[in-house]
N, C-alpha and C positions, 0 to 999 in steps of 0.2 A: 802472197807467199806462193814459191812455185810446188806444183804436186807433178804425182806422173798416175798415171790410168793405168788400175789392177784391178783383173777381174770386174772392169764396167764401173769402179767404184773408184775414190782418189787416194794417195797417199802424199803427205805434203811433208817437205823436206828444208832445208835450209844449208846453202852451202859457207864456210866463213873461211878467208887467207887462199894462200897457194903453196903448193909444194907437194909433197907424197902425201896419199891422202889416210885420213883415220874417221872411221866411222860410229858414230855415239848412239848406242842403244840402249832408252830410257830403260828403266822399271815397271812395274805394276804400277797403275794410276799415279805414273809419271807422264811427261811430254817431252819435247827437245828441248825445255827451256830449264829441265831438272838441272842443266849441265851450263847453267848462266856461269859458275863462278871460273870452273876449266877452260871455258873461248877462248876469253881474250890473249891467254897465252899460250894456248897450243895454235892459233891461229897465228900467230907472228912464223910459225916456223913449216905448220902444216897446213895441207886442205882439208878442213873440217867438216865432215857432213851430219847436219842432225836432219832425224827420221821419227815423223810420227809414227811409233806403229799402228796398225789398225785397229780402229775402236777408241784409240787415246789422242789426246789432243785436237788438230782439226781431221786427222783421217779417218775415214767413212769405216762402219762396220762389215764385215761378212760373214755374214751369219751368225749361228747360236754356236757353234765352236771356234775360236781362232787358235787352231795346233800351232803348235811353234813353227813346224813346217811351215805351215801357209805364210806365218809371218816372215820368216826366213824368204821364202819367195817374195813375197812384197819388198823386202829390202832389197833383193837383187833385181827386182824391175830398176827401183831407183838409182842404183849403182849403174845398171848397165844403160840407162836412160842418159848418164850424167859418163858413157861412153870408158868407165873406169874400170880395170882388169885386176889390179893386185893393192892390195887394202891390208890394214891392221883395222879389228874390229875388236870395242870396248862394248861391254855390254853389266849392266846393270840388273842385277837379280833376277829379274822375267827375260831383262832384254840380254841375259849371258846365257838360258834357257835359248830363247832364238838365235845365239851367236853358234851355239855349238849345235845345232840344229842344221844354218848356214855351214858349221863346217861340214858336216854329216854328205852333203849334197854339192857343197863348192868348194871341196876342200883349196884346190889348187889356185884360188883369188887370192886365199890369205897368207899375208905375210908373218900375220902373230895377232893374239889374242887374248883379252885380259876379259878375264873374270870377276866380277868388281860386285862383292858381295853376292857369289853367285856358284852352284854347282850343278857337277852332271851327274849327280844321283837322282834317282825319281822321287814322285813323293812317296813316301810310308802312307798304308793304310789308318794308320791315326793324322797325317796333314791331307790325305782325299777327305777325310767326314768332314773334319774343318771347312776345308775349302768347300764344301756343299751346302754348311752349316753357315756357312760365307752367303752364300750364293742366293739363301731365304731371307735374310736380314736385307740386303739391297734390295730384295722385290718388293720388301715391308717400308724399307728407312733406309734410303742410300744414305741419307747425312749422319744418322747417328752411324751406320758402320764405318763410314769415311775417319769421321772424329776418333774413332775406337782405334781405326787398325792403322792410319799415320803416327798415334803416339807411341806406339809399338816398337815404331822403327828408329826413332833416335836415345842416343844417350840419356838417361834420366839428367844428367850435369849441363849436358847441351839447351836443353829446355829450358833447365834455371835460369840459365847464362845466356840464352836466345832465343827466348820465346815467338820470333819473329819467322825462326827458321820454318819452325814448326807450323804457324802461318800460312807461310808460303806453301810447304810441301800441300795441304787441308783444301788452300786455294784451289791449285794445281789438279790436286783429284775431283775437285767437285766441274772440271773439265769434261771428267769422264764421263760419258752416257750409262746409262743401266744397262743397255745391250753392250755396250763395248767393256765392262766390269765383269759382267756373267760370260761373255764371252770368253773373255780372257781367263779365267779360273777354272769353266770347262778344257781350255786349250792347259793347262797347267797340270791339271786331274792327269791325265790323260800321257802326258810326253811320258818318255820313257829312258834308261841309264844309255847317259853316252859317253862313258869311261872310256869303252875303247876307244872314242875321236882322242882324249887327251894320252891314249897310251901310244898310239899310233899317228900321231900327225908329226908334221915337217916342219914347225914352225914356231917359235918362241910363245909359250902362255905366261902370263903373269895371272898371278890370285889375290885380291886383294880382300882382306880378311879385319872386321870392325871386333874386336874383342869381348865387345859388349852387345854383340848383335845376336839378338832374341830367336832369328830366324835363320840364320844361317851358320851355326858354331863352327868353331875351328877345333874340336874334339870328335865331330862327326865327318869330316870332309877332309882332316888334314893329309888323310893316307891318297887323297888325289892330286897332293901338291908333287908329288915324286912319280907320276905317271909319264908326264911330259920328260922328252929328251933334253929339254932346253928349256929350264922353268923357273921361275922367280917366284919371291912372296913380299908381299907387302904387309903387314901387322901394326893396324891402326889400334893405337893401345885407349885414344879417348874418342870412338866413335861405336856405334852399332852398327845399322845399317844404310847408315846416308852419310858415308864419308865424305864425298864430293861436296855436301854441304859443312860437314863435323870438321873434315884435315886437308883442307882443299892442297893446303901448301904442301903435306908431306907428299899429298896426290900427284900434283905435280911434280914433283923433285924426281919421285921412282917411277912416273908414266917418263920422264926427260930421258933418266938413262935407257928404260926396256925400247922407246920408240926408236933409239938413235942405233942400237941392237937390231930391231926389227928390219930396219933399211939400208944398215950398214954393208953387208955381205950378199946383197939382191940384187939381181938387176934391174935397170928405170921401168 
């Protein structure tokens, strides 16, 4: 698998198809493989890049915080490694935290950006104690919190009906290191409100929002869908928070029209 050298350490990546490129940034104790079921068809039409962030999957940790920052810069070693200038970047819950992060610092790469169960509010002082309260359970029993906080994330109905998914996602995080868990939650602690990127940027955002999802409500976040000049929403009515595995197909349908949006009116 190819990586590129950041900060002395690796980040490994996976490129899929040709064409304008879209770049897929996992979640919290997710990897690039969270995004198995979206390839194969956004690859028929795009260049697809998936990105271990650091700490997850095979890429290497640095150190006891990974700010979204740092990860944001880790993405763009690999972008600019892979000689690429202007991008649509998807980002998933932690990895929509690093996307608006990236914008924060590169704005002018992106062409547009989807938020895919994910917002630029910080955490509230009741999701810091969590995330800390997080943070001792992994140093005691990564696998019992693993088990705890994947079920969290999908539909109760999803479960019933595919228990396999849930599986999968359980796999997946038991990828993660202990250092690259706590890393990542210190990094999460920590980011701060980037309302102004979506009130101020140049560029198409989509929000994609799980009805059902525990952790990221559309009663708390929805007054950020009308920030952006040029904004879409997606309203998955039988997912939580792992629509990519919950409504793959409506996922695709509204990534089809916002990407064809995003590169319509740009230049190559």
């Amino acid at each position: 698998m190819p990586y590129t050298v950041f900060k002395e350490g690796k980040i490994f990546y996976r490129v899929f198809g040709k064409g304008r490129p879209i770049v897929l940034l996992h979640g919290f104790l997710g990897n690039m493989h969270s995004w198995e079921y979206l390839i194969p068809t956004l690859s028929k039409r795009y260049k697809v890049i998936l990105i271990d962030l650091p700490g997850h999957g095979k890429s290497e940790s640095f150190g006891y915080i990974h700010s979204m920052s740092l990860m944001a810069d880790g993405v763009k070693t690999v972008l600019n490694s892979l000689l690429l200038r202007r991008y649509v970047i998807i980002g998933h819950s932690m990895g929509g935290y690093v996307a608006l992060a990236f914008a924060e610092k590169y704005m002018d790469n992106l062409r547009g950006l989807v938020l895919f169960h994910s917002t630029a509010l910080a955490d509230s002082d009741e999701k810091k104690i969590d995330r800390k309260k997080a943070i001792r359970v992994v140093k005691k029993n990564k696998e019992k919190y693993l088990n705890e906080a994947l079920k969290k994330l999908f539909f109760q109905e999803t479960i019933k009906k595919h228990p396999h998914l849930l599986n999968t996602a359980i796999d997946m995080a038991h990828k993660t290191s202990v250092q690259g868990i706590i890393a990542a939650l210190e990094g999460m602690i920590i980011r701060k409100n980037t309302e102004v990127i979506l009130q101020f940027c140049n560029f198409p955002v989509l929000f994609i929002v799980g009805l059902h999802d525990k952790l990221i409500s559309m009663e708390l976040h929805e007054h950020q869908f009308k920030l952006p000049a040029h904004n879409s929403v997606l309203l998955l009515e039988k997912s939580a928070h792992m629509g990519f595995y919950e409504q793959p197909d409506k996922v695709l349908e509204k990534l089809t029209v916002f990407l064809r949006k995003c590169f319509s009116t740009l230049e190559p």
